[in-house]
C-alpha positions as CSV (number, residue, x, y, z in Angstrom):
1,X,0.0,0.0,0.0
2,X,1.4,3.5,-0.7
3,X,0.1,6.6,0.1
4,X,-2.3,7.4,-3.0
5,X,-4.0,4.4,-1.4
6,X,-4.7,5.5,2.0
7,X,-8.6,6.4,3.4
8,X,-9.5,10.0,3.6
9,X,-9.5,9.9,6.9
10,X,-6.2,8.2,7.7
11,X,-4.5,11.0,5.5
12,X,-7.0,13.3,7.7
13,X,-5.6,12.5,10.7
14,X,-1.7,12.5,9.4
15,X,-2.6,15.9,8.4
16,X,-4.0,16.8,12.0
17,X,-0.6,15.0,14.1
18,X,1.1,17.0,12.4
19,X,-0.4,21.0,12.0
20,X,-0.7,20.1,15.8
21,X,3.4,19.1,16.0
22,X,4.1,22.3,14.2
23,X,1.4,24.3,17.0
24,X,4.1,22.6,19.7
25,X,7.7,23.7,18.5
26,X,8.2,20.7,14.9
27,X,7.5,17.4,17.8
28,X,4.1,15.8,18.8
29,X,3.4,17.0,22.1
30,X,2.7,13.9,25.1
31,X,-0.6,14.9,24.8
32,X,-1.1,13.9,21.2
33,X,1.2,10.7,21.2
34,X,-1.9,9.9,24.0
35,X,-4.5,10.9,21.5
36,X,-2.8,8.6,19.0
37,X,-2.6,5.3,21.2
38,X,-6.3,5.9,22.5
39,X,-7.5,5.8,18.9
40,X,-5.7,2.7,18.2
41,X,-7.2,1.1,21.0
42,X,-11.0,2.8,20.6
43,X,-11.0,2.7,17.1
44,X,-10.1,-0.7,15.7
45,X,-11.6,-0.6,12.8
46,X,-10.5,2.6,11.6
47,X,-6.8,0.7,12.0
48,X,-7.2,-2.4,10.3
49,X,-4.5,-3.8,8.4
50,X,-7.3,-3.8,5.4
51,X,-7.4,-0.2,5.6
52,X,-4.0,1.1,6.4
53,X,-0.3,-0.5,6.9
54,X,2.0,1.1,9.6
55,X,4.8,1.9,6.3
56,X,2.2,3.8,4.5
57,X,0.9,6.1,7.1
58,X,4.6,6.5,8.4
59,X,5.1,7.5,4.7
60,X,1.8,10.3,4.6
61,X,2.8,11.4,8.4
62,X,6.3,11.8,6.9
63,X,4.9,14.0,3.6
64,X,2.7,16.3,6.2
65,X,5.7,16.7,7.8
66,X,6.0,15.2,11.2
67,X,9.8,14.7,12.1
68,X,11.2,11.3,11.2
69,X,11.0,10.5,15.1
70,X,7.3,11.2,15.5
71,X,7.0,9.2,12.3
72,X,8.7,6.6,13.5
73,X,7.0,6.2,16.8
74,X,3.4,6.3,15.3
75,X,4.2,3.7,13.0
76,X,5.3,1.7,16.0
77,X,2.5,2.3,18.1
78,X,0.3,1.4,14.8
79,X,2.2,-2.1,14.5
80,X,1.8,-2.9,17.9
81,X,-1.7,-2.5,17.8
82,X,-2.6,-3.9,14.7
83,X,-0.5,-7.4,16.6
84,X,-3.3,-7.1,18.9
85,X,-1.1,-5.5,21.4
86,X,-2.3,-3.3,23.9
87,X,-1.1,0.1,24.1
88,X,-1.6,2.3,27.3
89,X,-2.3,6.3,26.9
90,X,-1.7,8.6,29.5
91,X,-4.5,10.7,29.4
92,X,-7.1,11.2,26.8
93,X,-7.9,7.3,27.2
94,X,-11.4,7.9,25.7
95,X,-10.3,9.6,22.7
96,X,-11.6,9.2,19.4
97,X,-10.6,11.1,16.0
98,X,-14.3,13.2,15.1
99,X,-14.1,12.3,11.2
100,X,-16.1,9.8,10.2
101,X,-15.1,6.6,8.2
102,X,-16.0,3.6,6.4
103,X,-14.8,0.1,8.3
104,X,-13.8,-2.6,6.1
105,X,-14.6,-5.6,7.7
């Protein structure tokens, strides 16, 4: 899967990590690596393998222009969840990204 590939809404959300990276000095603030690993764990669906890989949205999160680190991390979290893994946010444990999408089942 490459980027051209992704759902709206994953590229959405690349998009949103990192305008909010750039709000907070180029580096995803605590609070949004927290966002990031609530949504993999609330929104499993949105995350399946079917719909995104962890390469490709490293690749778009790169392109919006998160820092190869930030990049980096996300793509771990998104592996480790996606390996049904369990991934702990501190704070903002009921998070949930407000734009809609379709599940692929």
């Amino acid at each position: 899967m490459n980027t051209s590939e992704l759902p709206a809404d994953i590229v959405r959300i690349a998009e949103f990590l990192a305008r909010n990276a750039k709000m907070s000095g180029g580096e995803l603030s605590v609070h949004e690596l927290a966002k990031m690993k609530a949504s993999l764990m609330n929104e499993p669906t949105r995350w399946s393998r079917l719909r995104v890989t962890a390469e490709a949205f490293e690749a778009q999160c790169r392109e919006e222009g998160l820092t190869a680190t930030d990049a980096t991390e996300i793509r771990k979290y998104l592996r480790k969840a996606q390996a049904g893994r369990r991934l702990v946010p501190n704070g903002h444990s009921d998070f949930r990204f407000a734009i809609p999408y379709d599940p692929v089942e």
